[in-house]
DRENVO-934319 format. One line per 10 residues: number of its first residue (from 1); their letters; for each residue x, y, z of C-alpha. Coordinates in steps of 0.001 Angstrom, whole numbers, padded with zeros to 6 digits. Example, Ala and Ser with C-alpha at 12.3 -4.5 7.8 and 13.67 -1.06 7.14 Angstrom:
! residues 2
1) as) 012300,-004500,007800 ~ 013670,-001060,007140
END
This chain:
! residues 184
1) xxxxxxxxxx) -038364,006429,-032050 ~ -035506,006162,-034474 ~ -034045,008872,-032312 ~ -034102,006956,-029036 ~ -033013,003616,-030900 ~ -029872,005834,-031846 ~ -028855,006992,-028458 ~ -029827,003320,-026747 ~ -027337,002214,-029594 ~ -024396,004607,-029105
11) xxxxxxxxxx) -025001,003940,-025034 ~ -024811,000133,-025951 ~ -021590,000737,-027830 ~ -019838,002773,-025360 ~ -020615,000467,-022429 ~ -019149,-001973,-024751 ~ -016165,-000077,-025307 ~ -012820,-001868,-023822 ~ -011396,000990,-021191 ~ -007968,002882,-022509
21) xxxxxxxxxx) -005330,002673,-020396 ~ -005658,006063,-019058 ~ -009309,005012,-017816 ~ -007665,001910,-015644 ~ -007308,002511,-012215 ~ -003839,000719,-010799 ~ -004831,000643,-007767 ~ -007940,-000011,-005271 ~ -009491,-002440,-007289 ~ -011456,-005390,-005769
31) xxxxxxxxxx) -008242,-008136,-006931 ~ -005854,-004902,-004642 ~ -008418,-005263,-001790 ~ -008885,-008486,-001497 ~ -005008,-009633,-001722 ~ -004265,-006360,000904 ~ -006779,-008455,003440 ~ -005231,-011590,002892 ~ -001498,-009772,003404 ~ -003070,-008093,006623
41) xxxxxxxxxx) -004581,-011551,007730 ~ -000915,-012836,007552 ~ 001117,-009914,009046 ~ -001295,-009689,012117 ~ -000602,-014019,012078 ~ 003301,-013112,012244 ~ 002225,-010379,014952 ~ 003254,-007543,012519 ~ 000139,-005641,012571 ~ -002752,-006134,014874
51) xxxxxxxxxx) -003227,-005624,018931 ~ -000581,-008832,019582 ~ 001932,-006705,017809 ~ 005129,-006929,018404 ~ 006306,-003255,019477 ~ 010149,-001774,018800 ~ 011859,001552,019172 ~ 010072,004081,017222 ~ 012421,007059,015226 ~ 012111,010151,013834
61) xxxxxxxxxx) 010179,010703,010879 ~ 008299,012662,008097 ~ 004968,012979,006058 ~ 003396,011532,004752 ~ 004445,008706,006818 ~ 004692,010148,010496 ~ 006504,011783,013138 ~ 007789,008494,014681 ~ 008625,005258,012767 ~ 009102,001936,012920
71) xxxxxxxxxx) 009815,-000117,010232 ~ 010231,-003825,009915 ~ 011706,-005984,006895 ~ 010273,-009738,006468 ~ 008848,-011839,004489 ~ 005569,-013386,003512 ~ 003878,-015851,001632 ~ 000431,-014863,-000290 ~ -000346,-017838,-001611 ~ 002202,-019749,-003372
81) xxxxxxxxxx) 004640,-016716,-003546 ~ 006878,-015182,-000799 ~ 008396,-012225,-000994 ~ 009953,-009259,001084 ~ 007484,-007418,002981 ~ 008441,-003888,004460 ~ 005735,-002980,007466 ~ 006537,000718,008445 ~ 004269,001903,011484 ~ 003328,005172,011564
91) xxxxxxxxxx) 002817,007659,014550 ~ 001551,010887,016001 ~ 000581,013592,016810 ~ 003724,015556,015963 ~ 005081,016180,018961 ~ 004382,012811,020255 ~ 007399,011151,022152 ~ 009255,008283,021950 ~ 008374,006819,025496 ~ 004573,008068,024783
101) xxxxxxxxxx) 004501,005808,021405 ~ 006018,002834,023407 ~ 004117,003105,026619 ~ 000564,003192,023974 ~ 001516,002092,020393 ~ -002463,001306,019772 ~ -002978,004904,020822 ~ -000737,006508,018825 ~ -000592,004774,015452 ~ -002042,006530,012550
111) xxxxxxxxxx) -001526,003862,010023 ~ 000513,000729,008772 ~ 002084,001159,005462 ~ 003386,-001594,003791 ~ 005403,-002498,000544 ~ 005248,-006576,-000634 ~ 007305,-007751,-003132 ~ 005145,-009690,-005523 ~ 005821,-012208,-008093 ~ 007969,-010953,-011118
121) xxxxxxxxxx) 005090,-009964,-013879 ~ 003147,-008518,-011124 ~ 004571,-005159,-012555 ~ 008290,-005393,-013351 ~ 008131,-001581,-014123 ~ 007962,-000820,-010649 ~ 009945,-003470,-008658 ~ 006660,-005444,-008572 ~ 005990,-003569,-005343 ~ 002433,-003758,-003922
131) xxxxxxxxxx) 001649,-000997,-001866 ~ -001123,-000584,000833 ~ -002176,002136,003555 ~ -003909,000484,006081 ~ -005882,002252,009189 ~ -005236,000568,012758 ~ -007510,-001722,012195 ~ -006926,-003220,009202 ~ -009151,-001244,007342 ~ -007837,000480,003797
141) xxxxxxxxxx) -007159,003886,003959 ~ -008777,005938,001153 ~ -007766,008410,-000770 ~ -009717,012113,-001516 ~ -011751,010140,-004561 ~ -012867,007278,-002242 ~ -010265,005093,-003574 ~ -008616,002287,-001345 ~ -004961,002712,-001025 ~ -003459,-000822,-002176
151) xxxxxxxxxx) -001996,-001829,-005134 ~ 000191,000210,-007514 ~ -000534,003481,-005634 ~ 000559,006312,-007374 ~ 001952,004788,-010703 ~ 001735,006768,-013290 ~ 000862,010165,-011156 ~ 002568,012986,-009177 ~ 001396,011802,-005872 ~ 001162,008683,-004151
161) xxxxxxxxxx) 003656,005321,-002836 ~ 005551,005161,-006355 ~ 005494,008513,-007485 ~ 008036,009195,-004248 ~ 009187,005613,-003868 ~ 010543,005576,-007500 ~ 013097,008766,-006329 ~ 014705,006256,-004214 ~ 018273,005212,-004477 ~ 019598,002166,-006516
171) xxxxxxxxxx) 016245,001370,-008286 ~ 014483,-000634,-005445 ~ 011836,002070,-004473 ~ 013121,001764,-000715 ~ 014533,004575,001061 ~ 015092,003454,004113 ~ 018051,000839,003435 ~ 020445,-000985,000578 ~ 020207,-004191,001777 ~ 019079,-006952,-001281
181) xxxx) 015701,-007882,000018 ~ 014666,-009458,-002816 ~ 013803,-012820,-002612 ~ 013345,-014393,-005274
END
């Protein structure tokens, strides 16, 4: 009995515990899931995303992202904030074409992947980006663990948005241009 008592106690005290930092996920929890639907629910309202997209003239790219590219710069507001939103489209199969990607965008996109600049605080370590890897239809993406792809995906490892986004030029964790899109 006083056996059992023991181990009930030390469960009790460990379920108690407050989690270290290295046992806090930064990304793919329910607050990064529900704030990725609510950013989806507004790009596919500004025709960003969605089957009403708007469609422009893919490029050239890499992986992770894909073969062809588009990429948009905008802005959104989430509530009572707006910020800069980057949308990048991403296509295949690798040797997909240019006029195949235009002439069926829905049949060709392998994801939407999307930086949104949130409010300073958010996490000022990082450019307050929030990241998210969306399927083509809105759904997260997941990583191998079963964790959805939104939030701060990638802090703090060797894979993921900001381990790659923070080798960017001029400390704004975008590659793809210098422009100031910060908003606020």
């Amino acid at each position: 009995m006083f056996l059992r008592s023991l181990t009930l106690l030390a469960g009790l005290t460990l379920a108690a515990a407050p989690l270290s930092a290295q046992d806090m996920t930064p990304f793919g929890t329910d607050e990064d899931m529900a704030f990725a639907n609510t950013l989806w629910q507004e790009m596919v309202a500004a025709r960003m995303a969605g089957p009403d997209a708007v469609v422009g003239f893919p490029y050239p790219g890499t992986d992770p992202h894909g073969f062809l590219l588009e990429t948009y710069y905008t802005k959104a507001t989430i509530g009572d904030y707006t910020g800069a939103l980057i949308i990048k489209r991403n296509y295949g199969p690798l040797d997909v074409s240019e006029d195949e990607v235009i002439a069926d965008p829905a049949g060709h996109l392998g994801a939407i992947t999307v930086m949104f600049e949130r409010a300073p605080g958010y996490d000022d370590e990082t450019g307050n980006w929030f990241y998210a890897k969306y399927l083509p239809d809105g759904s997260l993406d997941m990583n191998p663990k079963g964790m959805a792809l939104a939030g701060l995906v990638g802090k703090g490892a060797d894979a993921g948005c900001i381990a790659c986004h923070q080798n960017a030029g001029g400390d704004d964790y975008i590659f793809t241009t210098d422009a100031d899109l910060k908003l606020n």
